[in-house]
Rosetta silent file (secondary structure, phi, psi, omega in degrees, C-alpha in Angstrom):
SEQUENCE: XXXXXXXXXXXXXXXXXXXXXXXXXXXXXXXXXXXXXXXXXXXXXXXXXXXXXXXXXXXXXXXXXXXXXXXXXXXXXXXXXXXXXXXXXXXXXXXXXXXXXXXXXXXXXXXXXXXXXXXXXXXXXXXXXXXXXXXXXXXXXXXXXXXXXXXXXXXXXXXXXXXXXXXXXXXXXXXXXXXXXXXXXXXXXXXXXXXXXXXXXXXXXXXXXXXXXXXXXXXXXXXXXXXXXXXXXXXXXXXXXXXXXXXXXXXXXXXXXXXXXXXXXXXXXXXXXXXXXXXXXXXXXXXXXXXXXXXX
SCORE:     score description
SCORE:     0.000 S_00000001
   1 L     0.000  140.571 -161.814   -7.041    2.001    2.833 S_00000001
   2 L   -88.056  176.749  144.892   -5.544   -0.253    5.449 S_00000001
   3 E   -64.745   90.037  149.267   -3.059   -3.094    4.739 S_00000001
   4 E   -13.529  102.703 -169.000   -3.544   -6.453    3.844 S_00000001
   5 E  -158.210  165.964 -162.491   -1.298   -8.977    4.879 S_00000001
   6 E  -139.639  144.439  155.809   -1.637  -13.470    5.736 S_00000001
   7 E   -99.420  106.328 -120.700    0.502  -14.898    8.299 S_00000001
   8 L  -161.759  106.679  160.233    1.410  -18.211    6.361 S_00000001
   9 L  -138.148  151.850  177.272    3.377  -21.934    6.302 S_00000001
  10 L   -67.305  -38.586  173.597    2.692  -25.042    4.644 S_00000001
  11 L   -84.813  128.475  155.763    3.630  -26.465    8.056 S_00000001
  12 L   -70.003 -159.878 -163.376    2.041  -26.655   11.120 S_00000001
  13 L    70.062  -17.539 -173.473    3.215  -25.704   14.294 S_00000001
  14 L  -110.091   21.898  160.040    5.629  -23.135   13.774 S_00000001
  15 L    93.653   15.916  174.621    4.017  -20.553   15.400 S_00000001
  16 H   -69.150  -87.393 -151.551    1.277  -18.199   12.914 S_00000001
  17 H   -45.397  -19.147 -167.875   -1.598  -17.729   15.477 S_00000001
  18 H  -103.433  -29.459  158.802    0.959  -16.748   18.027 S_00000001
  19 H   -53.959  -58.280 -164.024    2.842  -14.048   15.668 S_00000001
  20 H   -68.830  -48.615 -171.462   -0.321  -12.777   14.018 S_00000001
  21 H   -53.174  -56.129 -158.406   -2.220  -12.218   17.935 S_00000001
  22 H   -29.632  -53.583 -158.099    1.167  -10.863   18.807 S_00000001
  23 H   -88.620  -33.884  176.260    1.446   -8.423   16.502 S_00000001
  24 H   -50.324  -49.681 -175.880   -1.819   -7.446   16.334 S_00000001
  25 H   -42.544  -67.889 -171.531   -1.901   -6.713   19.982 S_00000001
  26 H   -48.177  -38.455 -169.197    1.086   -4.618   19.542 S_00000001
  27 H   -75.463  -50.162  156.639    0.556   -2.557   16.584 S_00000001
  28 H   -99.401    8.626 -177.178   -2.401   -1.445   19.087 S_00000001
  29 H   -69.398  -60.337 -174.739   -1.680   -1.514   22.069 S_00000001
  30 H  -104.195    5.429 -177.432    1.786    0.430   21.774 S_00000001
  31 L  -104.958  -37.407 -161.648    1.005    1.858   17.654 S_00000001
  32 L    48.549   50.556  161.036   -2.398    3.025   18.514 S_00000001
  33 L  -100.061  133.353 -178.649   -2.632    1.298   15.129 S_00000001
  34 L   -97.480  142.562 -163.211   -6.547    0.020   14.517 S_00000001
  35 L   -88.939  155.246  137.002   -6.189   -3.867   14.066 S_00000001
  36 L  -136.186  135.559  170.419   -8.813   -6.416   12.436 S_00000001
  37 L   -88.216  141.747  156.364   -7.487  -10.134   13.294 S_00000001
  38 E  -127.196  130.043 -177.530   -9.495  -12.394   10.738 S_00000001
  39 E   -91.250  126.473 -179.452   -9.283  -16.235   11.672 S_00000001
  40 E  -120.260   46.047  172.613   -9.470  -18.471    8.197 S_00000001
  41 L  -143.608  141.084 -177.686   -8.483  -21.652    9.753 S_00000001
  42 L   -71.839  -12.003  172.876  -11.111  -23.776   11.247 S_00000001
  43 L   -66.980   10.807 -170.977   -8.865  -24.878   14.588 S_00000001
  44 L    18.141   21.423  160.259   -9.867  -21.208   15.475 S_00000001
  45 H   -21.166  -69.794  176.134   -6.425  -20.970   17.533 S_00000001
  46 H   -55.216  -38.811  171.635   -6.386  -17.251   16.742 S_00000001
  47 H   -46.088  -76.636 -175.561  -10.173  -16.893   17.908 S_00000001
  48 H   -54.802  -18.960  175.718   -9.529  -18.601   21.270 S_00000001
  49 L   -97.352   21.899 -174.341   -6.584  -16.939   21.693 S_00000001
  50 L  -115.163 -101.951  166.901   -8.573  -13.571   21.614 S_00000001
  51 L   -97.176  137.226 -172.447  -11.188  -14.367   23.330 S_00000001
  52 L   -27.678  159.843  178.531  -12.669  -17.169   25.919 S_00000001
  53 H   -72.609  -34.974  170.775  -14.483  -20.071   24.469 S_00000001
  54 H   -64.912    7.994 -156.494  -17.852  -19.267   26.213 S_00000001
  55 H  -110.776  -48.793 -171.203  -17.821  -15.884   24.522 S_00000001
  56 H   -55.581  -31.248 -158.394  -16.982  -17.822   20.752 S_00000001
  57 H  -106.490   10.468  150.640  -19.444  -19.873   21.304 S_00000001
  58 H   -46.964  -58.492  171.492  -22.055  -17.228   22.054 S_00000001
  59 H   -72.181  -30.168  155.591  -21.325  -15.748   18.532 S_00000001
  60 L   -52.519  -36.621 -166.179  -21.260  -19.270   17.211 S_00000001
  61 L  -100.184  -26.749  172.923  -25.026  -19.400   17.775 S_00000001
  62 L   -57.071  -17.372 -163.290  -25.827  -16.218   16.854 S_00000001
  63 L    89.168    1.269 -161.710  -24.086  -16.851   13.633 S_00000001
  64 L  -106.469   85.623  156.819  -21.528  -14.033   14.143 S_00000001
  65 L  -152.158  167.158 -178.710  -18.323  -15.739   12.928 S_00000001
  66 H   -50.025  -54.328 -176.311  -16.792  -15.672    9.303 S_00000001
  67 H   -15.886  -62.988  157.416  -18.527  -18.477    8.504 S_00000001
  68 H   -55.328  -34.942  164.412  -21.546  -16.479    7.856 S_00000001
  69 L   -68.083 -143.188  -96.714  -19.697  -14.161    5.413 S_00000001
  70 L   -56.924    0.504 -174.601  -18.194  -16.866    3.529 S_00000001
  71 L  -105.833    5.795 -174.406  -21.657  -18.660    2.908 S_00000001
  72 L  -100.988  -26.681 -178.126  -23.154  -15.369    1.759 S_00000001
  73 L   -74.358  -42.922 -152.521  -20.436  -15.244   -0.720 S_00000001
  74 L   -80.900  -23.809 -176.986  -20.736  -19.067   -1.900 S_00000001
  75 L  -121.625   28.042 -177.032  -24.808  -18.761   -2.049 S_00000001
  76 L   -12.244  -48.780  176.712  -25.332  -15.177   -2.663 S_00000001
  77 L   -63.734   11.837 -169.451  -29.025  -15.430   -4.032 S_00000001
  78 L  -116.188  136.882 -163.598  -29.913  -16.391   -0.371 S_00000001
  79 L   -87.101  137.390 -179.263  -31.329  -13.081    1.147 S_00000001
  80 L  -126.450  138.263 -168.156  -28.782  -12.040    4.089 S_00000001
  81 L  -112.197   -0.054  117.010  -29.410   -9.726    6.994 S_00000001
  82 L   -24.844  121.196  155.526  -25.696   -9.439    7.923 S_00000001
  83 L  -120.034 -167.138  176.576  -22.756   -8.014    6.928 S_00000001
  84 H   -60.445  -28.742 -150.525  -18.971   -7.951    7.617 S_00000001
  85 H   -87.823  -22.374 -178.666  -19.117   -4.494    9.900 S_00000001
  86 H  -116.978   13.610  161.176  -21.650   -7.014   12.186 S_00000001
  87 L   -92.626  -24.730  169.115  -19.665   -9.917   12.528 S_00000001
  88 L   -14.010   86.119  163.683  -17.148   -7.718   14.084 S_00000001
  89 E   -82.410  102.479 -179.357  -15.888   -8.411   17.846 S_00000001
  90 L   -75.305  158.536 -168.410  -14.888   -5.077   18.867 S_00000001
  91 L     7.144   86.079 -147.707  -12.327   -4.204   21.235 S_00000001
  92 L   -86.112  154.907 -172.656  -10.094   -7.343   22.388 S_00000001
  93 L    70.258   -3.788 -160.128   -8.843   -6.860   25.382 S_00000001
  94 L    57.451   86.011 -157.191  -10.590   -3.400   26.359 S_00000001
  95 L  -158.861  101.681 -179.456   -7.680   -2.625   23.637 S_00000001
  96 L   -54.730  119.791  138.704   -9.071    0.654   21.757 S_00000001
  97 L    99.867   -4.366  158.645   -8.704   -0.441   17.607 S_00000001
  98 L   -84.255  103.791  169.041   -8.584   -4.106   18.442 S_00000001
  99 L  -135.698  176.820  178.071  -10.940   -6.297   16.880 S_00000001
 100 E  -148.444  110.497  162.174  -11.444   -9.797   15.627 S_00000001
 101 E   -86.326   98.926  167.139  -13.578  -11.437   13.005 S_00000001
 102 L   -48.167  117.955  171.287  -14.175  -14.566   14.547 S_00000001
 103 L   -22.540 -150.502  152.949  -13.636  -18.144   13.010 S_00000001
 104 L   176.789  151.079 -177.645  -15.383  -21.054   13.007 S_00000001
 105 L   -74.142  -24.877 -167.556  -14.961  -24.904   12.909 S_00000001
 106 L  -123.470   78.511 -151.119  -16.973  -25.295   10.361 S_00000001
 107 L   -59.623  -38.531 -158.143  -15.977  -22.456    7.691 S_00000001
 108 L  -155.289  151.272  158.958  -17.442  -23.825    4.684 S_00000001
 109 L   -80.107   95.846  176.896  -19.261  -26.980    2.738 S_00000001
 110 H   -61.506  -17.910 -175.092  -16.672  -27.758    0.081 S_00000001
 111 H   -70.904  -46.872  170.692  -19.565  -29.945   -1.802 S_00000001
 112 H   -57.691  -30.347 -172.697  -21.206  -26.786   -2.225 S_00000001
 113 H  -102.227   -1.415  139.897  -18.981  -24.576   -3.182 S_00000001
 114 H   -34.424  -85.053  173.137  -18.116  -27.471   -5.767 S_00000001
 115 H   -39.247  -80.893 -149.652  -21.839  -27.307   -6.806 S_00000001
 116 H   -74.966  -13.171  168.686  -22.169  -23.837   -7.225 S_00000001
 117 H   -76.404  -32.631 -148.219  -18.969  -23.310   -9.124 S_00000001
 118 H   -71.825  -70.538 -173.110  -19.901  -26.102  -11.348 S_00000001
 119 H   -63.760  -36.041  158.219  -23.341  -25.020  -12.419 S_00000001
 120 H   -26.374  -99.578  149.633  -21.329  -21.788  -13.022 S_00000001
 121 H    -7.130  -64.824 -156.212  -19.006  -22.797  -15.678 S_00000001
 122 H   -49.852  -58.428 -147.479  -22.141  -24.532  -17.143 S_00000001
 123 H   -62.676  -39.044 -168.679  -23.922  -21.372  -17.076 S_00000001
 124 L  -110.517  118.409 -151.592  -21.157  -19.129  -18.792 S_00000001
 125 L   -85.612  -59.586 -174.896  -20.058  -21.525  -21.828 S_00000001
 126 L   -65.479   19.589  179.953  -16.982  -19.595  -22.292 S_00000001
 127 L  -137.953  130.375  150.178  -15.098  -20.249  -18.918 S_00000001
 128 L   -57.602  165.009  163.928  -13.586  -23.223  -17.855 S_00000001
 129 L   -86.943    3.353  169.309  -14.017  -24.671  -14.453 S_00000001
 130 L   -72.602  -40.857 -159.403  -10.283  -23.864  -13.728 S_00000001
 131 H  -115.254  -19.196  163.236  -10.803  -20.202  -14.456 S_00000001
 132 H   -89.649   10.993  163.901  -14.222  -19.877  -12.569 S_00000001
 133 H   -67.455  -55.694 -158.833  -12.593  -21.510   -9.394 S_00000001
 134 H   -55.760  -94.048  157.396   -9.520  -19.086  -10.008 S_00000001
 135 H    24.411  -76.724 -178.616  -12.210  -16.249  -10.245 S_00000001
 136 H   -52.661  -66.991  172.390  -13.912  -17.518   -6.803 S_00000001
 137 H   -53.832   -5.448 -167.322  -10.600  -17.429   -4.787 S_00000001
 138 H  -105.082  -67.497  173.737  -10.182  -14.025   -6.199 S_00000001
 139 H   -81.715    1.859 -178.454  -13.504  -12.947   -4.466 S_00000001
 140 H   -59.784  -89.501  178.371  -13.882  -14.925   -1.644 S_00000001
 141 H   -58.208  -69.308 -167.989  -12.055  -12.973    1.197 S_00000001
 142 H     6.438  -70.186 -155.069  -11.742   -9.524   -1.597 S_00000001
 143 H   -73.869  -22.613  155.209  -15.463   -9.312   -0.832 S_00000001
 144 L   -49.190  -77.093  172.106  -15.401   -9.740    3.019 S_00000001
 145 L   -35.239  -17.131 -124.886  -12.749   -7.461    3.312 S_00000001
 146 L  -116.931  -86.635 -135.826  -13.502   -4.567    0.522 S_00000001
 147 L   -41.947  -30.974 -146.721  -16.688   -3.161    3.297 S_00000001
 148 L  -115.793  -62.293 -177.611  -14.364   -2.778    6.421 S_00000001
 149 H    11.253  -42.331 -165.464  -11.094   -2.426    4.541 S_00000001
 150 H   -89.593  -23.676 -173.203  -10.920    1.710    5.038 S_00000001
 151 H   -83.204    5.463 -139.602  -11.558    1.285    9.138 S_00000001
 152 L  -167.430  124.000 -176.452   -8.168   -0.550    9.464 S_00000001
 153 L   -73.445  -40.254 -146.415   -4.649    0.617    9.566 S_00000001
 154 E  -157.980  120.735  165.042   -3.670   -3.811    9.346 S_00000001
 155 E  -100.080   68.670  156.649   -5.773   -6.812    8.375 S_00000001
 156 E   -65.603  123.777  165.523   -4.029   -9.381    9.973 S_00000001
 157 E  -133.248  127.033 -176.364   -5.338  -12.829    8.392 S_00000001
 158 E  -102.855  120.142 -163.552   -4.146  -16.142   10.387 S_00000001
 159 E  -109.053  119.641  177.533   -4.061  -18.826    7.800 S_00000001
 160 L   -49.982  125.059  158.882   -4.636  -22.755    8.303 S_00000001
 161 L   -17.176  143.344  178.206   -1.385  -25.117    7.278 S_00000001
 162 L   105.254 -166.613  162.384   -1.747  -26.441    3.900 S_00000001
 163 L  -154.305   84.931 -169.031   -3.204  -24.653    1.098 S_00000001
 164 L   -80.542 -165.982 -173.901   -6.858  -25.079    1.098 S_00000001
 165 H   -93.058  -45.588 -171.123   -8.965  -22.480   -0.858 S_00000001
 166 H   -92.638    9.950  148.096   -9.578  -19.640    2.010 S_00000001
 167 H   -74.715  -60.736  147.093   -6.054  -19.806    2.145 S_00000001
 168 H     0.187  -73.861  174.773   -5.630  -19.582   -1.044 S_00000001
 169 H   -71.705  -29.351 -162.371   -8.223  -16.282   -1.187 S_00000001
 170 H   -74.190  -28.070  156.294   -6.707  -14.775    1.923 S_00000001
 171 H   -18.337  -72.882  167.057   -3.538  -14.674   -0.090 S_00000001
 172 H   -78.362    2.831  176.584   -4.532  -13.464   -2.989 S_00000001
 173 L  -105.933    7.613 -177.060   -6.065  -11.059   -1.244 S_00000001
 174 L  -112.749  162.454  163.264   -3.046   -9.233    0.385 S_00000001
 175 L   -81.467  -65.819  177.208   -0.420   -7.165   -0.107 S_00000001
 176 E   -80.937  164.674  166.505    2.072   -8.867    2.277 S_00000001
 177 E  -145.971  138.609  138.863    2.487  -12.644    3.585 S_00000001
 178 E  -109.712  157.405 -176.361    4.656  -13.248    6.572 S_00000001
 179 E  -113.799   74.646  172.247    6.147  -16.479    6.925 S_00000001
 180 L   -39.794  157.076  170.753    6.635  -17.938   10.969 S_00000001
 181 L  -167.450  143.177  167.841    9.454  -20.432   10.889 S_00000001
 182 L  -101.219  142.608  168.654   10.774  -22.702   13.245 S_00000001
 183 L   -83.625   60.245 -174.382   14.434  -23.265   12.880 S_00000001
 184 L  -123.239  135.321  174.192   14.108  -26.618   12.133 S_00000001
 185 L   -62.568   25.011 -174.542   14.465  -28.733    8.299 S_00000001
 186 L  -116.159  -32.933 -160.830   10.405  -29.743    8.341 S_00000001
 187 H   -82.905  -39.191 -177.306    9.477  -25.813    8.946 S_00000001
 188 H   -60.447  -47.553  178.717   12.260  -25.121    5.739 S_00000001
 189 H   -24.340  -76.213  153.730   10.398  -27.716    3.777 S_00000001
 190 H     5.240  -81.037  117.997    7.214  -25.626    4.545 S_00000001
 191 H    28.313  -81.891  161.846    8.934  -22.611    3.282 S_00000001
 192 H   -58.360  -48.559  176.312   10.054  -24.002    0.368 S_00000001
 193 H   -84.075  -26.630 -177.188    6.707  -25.419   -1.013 S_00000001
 194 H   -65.855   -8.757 -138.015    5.065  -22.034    0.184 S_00000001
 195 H  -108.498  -52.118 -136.115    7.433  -20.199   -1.916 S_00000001
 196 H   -84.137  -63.009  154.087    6.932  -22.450   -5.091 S_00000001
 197 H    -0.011  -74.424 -154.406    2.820  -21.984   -4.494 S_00000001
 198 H   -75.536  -27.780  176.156    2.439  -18.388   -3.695 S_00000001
 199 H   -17.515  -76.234  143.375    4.763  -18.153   -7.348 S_00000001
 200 H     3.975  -69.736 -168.347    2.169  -19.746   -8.763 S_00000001
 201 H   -82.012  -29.137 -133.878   -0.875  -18.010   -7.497 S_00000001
 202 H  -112.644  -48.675  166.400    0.703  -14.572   -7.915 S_00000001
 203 H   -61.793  -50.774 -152.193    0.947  -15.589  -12.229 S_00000001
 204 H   -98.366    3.245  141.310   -2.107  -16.994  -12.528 S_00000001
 205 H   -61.680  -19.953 -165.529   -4.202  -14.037  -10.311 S_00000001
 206 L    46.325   84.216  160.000   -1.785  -11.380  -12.121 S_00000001
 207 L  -106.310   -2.542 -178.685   -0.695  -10.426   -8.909 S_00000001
 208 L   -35.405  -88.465  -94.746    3.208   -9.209   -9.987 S_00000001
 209 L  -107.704   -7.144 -165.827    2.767   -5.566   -8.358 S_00000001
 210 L  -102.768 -158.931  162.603    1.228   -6.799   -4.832 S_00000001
 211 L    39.944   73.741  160.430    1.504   -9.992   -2.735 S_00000001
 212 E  -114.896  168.228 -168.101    4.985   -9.512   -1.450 S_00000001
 213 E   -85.795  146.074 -179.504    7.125  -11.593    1.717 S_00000001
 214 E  -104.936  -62.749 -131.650    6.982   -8.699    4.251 S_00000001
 215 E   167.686  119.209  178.146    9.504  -11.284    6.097 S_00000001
 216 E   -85.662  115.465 -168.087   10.370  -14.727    7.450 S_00000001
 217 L  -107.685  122.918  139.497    9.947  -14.660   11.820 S_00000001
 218 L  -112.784  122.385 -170.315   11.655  -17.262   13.517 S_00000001
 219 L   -80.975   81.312  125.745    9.972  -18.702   16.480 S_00000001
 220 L    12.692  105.037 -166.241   12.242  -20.652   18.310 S_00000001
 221 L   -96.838    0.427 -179.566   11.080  -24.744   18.994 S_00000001
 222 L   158.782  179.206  165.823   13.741  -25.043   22.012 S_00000001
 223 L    56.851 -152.104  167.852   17.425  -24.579   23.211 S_00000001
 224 L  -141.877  173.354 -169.229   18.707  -20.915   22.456 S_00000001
 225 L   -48.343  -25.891 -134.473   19.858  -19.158   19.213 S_00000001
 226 L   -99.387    0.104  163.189   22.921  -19.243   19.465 S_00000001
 227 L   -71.556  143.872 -170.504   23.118  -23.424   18.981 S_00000001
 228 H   -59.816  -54.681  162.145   24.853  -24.785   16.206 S_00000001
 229 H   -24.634  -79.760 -173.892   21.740  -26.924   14.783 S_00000001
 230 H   -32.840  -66.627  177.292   19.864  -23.870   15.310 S_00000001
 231 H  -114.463   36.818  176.713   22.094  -21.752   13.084 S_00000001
 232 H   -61.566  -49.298 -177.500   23.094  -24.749   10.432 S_00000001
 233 H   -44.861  -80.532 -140.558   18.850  -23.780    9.702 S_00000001
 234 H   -66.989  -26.396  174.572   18.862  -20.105    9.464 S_00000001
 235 H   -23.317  -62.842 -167.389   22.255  -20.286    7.846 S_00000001
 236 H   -60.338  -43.787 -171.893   20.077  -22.528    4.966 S_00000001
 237 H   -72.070  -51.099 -159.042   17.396  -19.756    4.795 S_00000001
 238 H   -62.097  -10.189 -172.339   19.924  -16.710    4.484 S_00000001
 239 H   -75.972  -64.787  175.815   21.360  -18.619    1.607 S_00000001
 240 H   -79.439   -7.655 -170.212   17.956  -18.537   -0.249 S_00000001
 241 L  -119.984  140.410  167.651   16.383  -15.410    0.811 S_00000001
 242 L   -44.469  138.575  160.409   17.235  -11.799    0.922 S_00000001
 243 L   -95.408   18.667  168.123   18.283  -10.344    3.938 S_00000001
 244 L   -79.188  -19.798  177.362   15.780   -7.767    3.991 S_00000001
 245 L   -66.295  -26.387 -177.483   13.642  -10.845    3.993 S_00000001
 246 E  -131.657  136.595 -163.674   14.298  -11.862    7.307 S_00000001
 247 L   -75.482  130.921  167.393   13.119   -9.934   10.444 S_00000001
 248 L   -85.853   10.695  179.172   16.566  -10.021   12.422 S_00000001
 249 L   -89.691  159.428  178.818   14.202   -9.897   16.145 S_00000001
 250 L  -151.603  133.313 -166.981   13.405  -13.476   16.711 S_00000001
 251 L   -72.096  115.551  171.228   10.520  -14.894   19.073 S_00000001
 252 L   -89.597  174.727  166.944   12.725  -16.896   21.715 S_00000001
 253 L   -57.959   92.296 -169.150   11.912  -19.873   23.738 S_00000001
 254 L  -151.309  125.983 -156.082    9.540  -18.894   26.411 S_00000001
 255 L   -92.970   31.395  170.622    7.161  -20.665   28.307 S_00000001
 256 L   -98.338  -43.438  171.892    4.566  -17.397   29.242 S_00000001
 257 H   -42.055  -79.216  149.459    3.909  -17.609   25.529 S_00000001
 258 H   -17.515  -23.256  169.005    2.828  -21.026   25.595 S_00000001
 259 H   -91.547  -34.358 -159.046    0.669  -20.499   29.230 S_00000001
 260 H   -28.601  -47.578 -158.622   -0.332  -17.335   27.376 S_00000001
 261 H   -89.340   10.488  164.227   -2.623  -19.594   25.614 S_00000001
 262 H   -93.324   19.319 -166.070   -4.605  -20.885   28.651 S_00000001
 263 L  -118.958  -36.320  171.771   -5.770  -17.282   29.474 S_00000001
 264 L    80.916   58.896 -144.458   -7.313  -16.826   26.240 S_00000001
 265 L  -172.707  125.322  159.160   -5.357  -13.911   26.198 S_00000001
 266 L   -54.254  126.221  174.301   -2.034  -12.910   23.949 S_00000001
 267 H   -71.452    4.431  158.339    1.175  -12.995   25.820 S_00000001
 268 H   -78.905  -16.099  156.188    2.043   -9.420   25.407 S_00000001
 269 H   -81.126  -50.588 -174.399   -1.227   -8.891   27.699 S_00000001
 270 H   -72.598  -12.120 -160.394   -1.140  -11.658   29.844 S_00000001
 271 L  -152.679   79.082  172.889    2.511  -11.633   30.954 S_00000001
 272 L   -71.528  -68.273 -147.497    4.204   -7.903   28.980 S_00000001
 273 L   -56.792  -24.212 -170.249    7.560   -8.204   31.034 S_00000001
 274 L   -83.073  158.459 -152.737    8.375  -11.525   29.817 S_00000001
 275 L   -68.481    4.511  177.384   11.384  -12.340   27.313 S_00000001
 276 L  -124.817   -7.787  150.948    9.173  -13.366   24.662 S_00000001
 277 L   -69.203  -46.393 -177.258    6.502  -10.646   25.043 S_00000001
 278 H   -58.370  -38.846  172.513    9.164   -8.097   24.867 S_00000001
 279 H   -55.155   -4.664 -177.462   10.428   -9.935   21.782 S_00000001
 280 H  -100.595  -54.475 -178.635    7.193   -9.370   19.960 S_00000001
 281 H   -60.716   -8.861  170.773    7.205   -5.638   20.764 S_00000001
 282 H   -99.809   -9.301  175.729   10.556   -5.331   19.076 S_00000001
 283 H   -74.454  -30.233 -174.822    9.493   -7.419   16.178 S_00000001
 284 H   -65.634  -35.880 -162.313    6.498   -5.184   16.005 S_00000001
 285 L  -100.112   15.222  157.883    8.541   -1.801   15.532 S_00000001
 286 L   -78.438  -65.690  140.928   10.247   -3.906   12.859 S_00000001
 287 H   -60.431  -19.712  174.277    7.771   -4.694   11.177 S_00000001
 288 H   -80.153  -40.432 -135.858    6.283   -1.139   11.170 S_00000001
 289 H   -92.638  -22.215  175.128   10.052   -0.068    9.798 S_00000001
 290 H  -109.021  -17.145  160.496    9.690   -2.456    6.973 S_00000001
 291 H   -46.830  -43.978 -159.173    5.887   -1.780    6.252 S_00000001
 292 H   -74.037  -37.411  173.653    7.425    2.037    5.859 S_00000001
 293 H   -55.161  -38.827 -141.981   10.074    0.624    3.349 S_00000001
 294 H   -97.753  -33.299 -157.830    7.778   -1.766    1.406 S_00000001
 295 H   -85.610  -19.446 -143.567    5.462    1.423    0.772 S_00000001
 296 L   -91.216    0.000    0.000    8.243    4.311   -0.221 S_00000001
């Protein structure tokens, strides 16, 4: 059974779609680990930054983005000739074990899935509408995932800012969360409320033995490391966090990452020699070195 895991901040900006493609890439590119990317945020950042826009929006018409899986979940009694294994976009990159379930802008109708929890409740007198929401977020991604779940070494799921409901489920649906951070106080903020949340989520799902921080990555917003601002921040994190908690490789300031994303293309493909692709591949064997800890 593969691994589960949300790339995750309350803030935006600090760099999850470019961590989770990263890492994806890597774990197959240079792991020969097989990958599934799943995009839950409707800016589809992680889509496009897998593949061109004329290709998403091929699969947009076809229907072959998450979308369709989450409306199969929310209306179930609607006969569906899909599943997850055919929303699939196989091999990004000609990248053997690379795939992506593609996004969408428009993931979900919240009036509906209002509605249909609603009439729910009604229907089973002895549940609240608190505990068949909680319920719903329990199965929302579960039930995407649980079909494919055994083809996949890693389930990377890149998670919108905030904490909407398929955040929420993608959450509750992992074993790990990493946590991107800019070393800046609006990214700790972030952080901080993400912390107090996932707490939260982890009591009232009875989630105690799972849903652990793999690790806090900091992605670098400017300057170099080794500035005083810069490590007045991380200072402030190591203070609250373990230091098994925080990956010591750190994505520096580099602007092939950042062209990366006009290629439609990860920056460990479009540009591998550069200092912040190489900085992903050592973050990668990092991350395998703490998956291997996490498990023993």
């Amino acid at each position: 059974m593969g691994l589960v895991l949300t790339t995750v901040n309350m803030k935006g900006g600090v760099g999850k779609t470019t961590l989770t493609v990263n890492l994806a890439t890597c774990l197959a590119k240079y792991y020969k680990k097989r990958v599934l990317v799943i995009d839950l945020d409707s800016q589809i950042s992680a889509t496009l930054s897998l593949i061109a826009p004329q290709e998403f929006a091929k699969l947009r018409k076809g229907r072959k983005t998450l979308s369709y899986l989450i409306d199969k979940v929310i209306q179930p009694y609607i006969k569906r000739k899909f599943s997850t294994e055919d929303m699939i976009f196989q091999g990004i990159g000609n990248i053997e074990g690379m795939d992506l379930l593609p996004g969408d802008i428009e993931l979900y109708d919240e009036y509906i899935v209002s509605e249909t929890l609603h009439k729910q409740s009604i229907a089973d007198g002895n549940l609240n509408f608190s505990q068949v929401w909680r319920e719903f977020e329990d199965l929302l991604i579960n039930s995407i995932i649980e079909p494919i779940i055994d083809d996949y070494d890693f389930i990377l799921m890149d998670c919108a800012p905030g904490y909407n409901l398929l955040t929420r489920s993608g959450i509750a649906a992992s074993d790990f969360y990493l946590l991107p951070a800019r070393p800046e106080p609006l990214s700790l903020v972030g952080i901080q409320l993400l912390e107090r949340r996932i707490a939260k989520l982890k009591k009232n799902h009875d989630l105690e033995d799972r849903l652990n921080l793999l690790g806090i990555v900091f992605i670098l917003s400017g300057g170099v490391f080794s500035g005083r601002y810069y490590q007045q921040v991380i200072q402030r994190v190591e203070q609250d966090f373990d230091i098994s908690n925080i990956f010591s490789n750190r994505i520096p300031m580099d602007v092939n990452v950042a062209k990366a994303v006009d290629t439609f293309t990860p920056a460990v493909m479009a540009t591998p020699n550069s200092p912040g692709a190489k900085a992903f591949i050592h973050l990668t064997k990092e991350f395998l070195e703490k998956i291997e800890k996490a498990k023993a």
